[in-house]
MMTF fields as JSON, N, C-alpha, C and O atoms, coordinates in Angstrom:
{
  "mmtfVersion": "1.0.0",
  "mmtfProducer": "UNKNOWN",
  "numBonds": 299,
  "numAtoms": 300,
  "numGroups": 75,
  "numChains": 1,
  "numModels": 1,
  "chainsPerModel": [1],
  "groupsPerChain": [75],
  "chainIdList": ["A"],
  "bondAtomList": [4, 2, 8, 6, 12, 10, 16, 14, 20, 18, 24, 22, 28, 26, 32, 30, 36, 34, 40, 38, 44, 42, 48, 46, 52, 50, 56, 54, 60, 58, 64, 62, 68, 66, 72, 70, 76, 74, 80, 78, 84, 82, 88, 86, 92, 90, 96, 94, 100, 98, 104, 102, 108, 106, 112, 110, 116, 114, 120, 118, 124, 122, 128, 126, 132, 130, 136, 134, 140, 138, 144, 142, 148, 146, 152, 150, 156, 154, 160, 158, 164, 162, 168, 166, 172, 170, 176, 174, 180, 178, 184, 182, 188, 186, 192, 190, 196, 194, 200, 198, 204, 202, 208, 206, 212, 210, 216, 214, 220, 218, 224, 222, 228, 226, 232, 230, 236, 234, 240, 238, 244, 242, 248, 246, 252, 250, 256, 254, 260, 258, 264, 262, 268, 266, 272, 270, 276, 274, 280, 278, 284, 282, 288, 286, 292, 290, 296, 294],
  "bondOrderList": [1, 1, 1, 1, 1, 1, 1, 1, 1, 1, 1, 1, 1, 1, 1, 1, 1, 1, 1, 1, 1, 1, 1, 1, 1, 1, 1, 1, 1, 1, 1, 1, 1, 1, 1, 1, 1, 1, 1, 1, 1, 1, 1, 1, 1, 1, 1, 1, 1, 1, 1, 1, 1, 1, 1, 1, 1, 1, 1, 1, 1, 1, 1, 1, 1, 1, 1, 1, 1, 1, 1, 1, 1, 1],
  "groupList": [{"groupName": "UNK", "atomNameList": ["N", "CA", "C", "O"], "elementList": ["N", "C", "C", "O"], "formalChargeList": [0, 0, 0, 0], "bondAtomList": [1, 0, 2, 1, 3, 2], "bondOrderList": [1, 1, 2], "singleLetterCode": "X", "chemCompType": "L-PEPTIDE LINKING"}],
  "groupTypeList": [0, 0, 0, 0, 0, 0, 0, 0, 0, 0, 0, 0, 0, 0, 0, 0, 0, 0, 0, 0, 0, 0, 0, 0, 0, 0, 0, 0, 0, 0, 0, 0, 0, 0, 0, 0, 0, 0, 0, 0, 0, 0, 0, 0, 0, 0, 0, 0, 0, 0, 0, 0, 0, 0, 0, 0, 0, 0, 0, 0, 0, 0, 0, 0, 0, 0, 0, 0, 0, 0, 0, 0, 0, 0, 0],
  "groupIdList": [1, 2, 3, 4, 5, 6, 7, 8, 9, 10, 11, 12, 13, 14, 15, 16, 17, 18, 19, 20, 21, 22, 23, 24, 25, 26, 27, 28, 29, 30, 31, 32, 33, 34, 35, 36, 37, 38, 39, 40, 41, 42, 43, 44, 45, 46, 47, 48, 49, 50, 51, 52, 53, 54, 55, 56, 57, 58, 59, 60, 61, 62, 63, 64, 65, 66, 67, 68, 69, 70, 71, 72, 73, 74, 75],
  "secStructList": [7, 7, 2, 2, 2, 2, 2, 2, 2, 2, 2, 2, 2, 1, 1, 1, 3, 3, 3, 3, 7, 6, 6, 7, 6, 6, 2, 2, 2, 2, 2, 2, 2, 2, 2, 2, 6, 6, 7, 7, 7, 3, 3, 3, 3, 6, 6, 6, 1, 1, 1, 2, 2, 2, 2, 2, 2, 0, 0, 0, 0, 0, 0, 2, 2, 2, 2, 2, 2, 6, 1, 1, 7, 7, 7],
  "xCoordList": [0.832, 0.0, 0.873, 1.827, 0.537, 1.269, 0.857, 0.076, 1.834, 0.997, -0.222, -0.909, -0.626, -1.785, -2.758, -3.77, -2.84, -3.711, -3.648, -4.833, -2.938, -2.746, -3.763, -4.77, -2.823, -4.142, -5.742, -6.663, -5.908, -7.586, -7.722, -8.74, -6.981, -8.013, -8.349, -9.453, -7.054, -7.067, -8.721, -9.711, -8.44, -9.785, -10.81, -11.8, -10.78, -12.504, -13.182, -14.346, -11.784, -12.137, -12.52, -13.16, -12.102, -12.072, -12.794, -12.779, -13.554, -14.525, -13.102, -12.767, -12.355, -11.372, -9.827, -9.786, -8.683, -7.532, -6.789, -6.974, -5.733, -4.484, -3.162, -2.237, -3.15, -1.556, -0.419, -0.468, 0.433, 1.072, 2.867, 3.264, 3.509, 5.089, 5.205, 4.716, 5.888, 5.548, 6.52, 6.325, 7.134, 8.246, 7.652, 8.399, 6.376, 5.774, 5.193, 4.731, 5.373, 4.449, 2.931, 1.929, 3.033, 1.803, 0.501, -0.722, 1.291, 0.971, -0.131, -1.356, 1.035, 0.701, 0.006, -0.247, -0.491, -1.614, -2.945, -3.982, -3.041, -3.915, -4.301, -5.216, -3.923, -3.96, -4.797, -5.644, -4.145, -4.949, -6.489, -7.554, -6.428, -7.537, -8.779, -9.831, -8.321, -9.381, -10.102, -11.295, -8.602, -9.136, -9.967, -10.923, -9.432, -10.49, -12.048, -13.101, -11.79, -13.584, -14.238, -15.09, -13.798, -14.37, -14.436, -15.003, -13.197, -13.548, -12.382, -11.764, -12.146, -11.55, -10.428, -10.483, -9.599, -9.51, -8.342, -7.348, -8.188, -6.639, -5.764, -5.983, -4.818, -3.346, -1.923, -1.293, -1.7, -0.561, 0.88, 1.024, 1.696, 2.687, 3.756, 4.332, 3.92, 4.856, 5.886, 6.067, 7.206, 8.304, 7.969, 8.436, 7.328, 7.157, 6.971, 7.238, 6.334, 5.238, 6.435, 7.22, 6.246, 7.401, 6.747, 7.524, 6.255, 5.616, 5.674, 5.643, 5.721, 5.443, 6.072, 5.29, 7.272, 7.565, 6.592, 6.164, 6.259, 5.117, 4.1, 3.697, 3.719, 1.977, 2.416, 1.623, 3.585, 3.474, 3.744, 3.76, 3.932, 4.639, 2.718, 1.957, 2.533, 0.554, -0.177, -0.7, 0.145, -0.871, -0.344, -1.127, 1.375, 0.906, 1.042, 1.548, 0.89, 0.5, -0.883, -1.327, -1.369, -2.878, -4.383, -5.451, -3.964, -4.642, -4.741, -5.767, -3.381, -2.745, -3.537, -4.191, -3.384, -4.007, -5.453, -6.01, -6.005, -8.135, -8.664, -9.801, -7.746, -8.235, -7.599, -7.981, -6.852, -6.764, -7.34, -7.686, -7.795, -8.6, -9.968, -10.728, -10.363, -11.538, -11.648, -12.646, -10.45, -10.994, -10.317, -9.715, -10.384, -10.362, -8.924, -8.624, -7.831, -6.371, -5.671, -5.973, -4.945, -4.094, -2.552, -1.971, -2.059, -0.22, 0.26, 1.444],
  "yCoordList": [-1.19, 0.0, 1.248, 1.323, 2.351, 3.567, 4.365, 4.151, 5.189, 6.103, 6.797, 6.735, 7.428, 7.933, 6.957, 7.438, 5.742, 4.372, 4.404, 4.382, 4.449, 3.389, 5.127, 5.245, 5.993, 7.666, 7.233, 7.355, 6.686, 7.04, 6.016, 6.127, 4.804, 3.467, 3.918, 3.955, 4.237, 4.572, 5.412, 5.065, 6.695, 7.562, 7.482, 8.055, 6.575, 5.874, 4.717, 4.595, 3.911, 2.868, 3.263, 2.571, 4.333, 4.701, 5.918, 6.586, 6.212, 7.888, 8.663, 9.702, 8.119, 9.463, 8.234, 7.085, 9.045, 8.409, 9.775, 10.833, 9.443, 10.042, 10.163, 9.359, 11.105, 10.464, 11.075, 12.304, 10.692, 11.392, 10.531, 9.522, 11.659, 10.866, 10.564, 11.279, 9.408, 9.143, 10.14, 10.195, 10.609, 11.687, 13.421, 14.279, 13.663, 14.825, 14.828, 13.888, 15.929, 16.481, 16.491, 16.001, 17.187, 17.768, 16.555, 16.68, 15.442, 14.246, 13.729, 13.614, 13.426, 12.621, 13.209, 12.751, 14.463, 15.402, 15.332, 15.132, 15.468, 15.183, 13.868, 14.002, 12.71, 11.206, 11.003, 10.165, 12.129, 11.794, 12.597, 12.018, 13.61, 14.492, 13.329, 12.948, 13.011, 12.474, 11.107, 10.923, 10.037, 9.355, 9.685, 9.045, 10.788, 11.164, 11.411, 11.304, 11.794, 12.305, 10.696, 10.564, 9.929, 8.65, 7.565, 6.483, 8.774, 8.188, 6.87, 6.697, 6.006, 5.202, 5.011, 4.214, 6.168, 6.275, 5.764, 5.713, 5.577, 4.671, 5.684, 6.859, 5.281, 5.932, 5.331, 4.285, 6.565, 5.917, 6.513, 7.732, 5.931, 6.62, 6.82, 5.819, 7.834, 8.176, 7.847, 7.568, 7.741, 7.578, 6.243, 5.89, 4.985, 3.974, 2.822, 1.621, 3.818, 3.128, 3.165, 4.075, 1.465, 1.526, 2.933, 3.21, 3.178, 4.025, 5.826, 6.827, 5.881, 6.893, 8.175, 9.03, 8.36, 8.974, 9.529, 10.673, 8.864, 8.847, 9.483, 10.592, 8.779, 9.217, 10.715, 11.594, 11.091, 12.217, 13.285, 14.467, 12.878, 14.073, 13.788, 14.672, 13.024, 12.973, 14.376, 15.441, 13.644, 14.554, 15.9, 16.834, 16.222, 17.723, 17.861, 18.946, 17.474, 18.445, 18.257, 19.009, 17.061, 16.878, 17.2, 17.7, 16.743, 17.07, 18.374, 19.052, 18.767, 20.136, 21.3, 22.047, 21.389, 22.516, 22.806, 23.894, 21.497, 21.3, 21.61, 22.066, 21.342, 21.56, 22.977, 23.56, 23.34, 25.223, 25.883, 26.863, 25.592, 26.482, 26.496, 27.428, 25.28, 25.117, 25.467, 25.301, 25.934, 26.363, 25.724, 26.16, 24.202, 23.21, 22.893, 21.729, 23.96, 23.652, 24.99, 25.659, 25.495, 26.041, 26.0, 25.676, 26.595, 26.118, 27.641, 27.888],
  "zCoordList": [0.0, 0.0, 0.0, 0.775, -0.952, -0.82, 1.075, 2.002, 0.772, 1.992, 1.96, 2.979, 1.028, 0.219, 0.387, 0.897, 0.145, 0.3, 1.494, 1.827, 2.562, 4.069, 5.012, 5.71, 4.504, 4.931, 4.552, 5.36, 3.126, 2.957, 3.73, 4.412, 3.976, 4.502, 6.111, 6.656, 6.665, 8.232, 8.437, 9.081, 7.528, 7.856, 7.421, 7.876, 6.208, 5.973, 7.283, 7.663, 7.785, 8.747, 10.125, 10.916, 10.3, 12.224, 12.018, 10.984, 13.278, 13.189, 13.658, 13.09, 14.657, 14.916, 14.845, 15.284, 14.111, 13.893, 14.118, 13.516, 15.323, 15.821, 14.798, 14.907, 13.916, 13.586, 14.497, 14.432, 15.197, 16.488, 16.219, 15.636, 17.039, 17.429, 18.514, 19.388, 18.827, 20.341, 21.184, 22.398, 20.846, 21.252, 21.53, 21.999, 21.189, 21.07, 22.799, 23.446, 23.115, 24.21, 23.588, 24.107, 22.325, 22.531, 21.819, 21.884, 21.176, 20.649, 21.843, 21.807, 23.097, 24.198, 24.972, 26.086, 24.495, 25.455, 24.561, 25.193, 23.216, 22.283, 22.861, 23.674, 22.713, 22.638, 24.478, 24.787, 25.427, 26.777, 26.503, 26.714, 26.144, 25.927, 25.108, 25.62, 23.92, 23.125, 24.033, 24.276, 24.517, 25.505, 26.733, 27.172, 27.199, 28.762, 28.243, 28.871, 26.814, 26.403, 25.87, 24.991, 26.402, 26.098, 24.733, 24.579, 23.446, 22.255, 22.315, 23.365, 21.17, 21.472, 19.651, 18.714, 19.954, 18.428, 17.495, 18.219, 16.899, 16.208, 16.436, 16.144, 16.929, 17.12, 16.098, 16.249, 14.911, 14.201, 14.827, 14.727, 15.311, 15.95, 14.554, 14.129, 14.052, 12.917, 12.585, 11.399, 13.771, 14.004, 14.006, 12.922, 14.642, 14.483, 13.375, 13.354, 12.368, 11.396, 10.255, 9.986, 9.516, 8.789, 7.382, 6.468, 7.404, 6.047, 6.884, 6.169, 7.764, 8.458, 7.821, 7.405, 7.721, 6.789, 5.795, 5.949, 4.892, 4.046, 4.381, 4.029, 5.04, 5.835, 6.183, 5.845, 6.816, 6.796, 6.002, 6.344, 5.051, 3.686, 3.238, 2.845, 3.353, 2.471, 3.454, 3.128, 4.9, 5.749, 5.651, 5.827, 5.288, 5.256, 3.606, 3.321, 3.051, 2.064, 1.137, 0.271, 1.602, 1.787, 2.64, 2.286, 3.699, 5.269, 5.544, 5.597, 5.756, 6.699, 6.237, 6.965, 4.683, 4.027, 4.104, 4.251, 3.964, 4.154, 5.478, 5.593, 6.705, 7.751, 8.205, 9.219, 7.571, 7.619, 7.281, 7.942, 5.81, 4.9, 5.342, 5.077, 6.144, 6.779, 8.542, 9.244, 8.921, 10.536, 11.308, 12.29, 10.764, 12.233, 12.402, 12.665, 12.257, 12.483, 12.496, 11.508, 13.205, 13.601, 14.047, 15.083, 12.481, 12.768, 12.982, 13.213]
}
């Protein structure tokens, strides 16, 4: 599977999917937050994932931009 493929499948399959580093503060504060609100959501750890790399060159220059242009992100 490309990264592009392994992104649409993750977010067609799960209502909420984490992509996070396990090395991030602000990863591991996202990841407690979403858990304390009761959801139960896929967590891709980046640095982990043999494709991760990947997944993340898709999410920002795919993702990053739609959820700016639309509100729901702030860089």
């Amino acid at each position: 599977m490309t990264p592009d493929e392994i992104v649409q499948q993750l977010t067609s399959s799960y209502a909420v999917v984490i992509f996070s580093k396990s090395d991030c503060c602000m990863s591991v504060m996202v990841k407690h937050l979403i858990f304390t609100l009761g959801a139960g959501p896929k967590v891709v750890e980046l640095d982990e994932h043999v494709n991760g790399s990947g997944i993340q060159d898709v999410l920002y220059n795919k993702l990053v931009p739609h959820l700016k242009e639309a509100g729901a992100l702030w860089l």
